[in-house]
N, C-alpha and C positions, 0 to 999 in steps of 0.2 A: 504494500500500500504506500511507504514513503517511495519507495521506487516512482512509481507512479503519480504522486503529487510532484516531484523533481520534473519529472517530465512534463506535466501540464504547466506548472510554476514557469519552466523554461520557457515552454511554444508561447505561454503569454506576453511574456518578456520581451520574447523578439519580434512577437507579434505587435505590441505596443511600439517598438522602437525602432520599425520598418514604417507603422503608421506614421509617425510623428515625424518622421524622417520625409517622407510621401506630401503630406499635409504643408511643409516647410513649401513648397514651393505649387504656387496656384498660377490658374490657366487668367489673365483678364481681360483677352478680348483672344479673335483668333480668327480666321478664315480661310478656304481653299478655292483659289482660282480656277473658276468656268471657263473650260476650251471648248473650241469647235469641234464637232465628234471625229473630225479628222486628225487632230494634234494626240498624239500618244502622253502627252507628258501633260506634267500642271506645276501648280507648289503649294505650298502651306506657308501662311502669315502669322504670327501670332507676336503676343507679349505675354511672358512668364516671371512672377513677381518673386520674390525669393523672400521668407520671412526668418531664415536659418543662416547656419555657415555657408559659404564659396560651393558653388556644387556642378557639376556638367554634365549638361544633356549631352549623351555619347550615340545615341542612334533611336528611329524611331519606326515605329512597323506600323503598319498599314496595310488591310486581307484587300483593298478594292486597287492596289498595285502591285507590281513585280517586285517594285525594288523600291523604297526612301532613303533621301542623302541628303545631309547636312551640308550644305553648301555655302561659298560665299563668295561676292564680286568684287575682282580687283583691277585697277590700271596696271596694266604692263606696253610700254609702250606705244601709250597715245592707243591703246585699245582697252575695251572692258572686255572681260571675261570671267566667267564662273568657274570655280572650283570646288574639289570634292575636299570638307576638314573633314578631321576627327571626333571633333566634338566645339561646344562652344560654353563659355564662362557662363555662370549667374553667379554676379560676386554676394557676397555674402547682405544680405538685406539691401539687394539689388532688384535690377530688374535686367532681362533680354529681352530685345526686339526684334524679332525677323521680318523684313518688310520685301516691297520688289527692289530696292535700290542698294540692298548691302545681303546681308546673311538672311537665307531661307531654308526652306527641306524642298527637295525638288524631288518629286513625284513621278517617276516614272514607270512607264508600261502600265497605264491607266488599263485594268478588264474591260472595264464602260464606260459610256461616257460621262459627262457627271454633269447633273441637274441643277442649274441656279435655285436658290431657295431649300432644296434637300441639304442633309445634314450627313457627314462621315464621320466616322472612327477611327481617330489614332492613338497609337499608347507611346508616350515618351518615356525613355530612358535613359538612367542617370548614372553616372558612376560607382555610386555609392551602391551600386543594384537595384533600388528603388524605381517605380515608375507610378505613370500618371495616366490614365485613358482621359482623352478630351475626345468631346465631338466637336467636331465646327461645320460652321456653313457653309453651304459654294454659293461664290457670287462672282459676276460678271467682272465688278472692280476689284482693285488691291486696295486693301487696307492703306488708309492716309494715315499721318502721322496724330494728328487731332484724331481720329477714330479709334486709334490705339491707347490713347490714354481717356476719354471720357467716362468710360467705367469706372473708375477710381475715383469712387469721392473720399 
């Protein structure tokens, strides 16, 4: 019987302290860009608030594509171009932004194509192992930068 209290004692533990771990960082606004049903690809928009330590979002999966990647756009030579990172910072009682003009998730090998107004499922993932399911919207626009923060009172 103590064997077994050890055990439930533990699962609770780590169960509390993957929560709370989880909980530390919330979704405040977020959206996935509407393509033409001929474009294979899309992206995800969001701002991720951080209410804990330093944390990175390291990868994020999505069943309505092939493949999700952490991206982000740089100058090189008087051109823009997108890159695949590793992961990206939320400093510690911070916030991240992925918007169309710097760091996003780019969405590739869409199954279907995706309906303005319907709603998707993604699960972010963190370093720390923790993760977070958001749904967001599809819509025709990118998130502005005023539309990214007005949830936040």
């Amino acid at each position: 019987m103590k064997q077994k209290f050890k055990h439930v004692f533990s699962f609770v533990v780590l169960w509390v302290a993957s929560f709370s771990a989880m909980a530390n960082v919330v979704l405040v606004d977020g959206q996935v860009r509407a393509m033409p049903p001929s474009v294979p690809n899309s992206a995800a928009y969001l701002t991720l608030e951080n209410h804990g330590p330093s944390i990175k979002l390291v990868a994020v999966e999505a069943g309505f594509v092939k493949e999700a990647q952490l991206h982000t756009v740089i100058e090189e030579d008087g051109m823009v171009k997108m890159r695949q990172v590793e992961s990206f910072t939320i400093p510690q009682h911070g916030r991240l932004t992925l918007s169309e003009s710097g760091q996003h998730i780019m969405l590739l090998g869409l199954k279907q194509p995706l309906v303005s107004g319907e709603s998707v499922n993604l699960t972010l993932k963190f370093d720390n192992g923790s993760e977070l399911p958001v749904s967001l919207m599809v819509s025709k626009q990118a998130m502005t930068k005023s539309e990214g923060h007005h949830h936040h009172n």
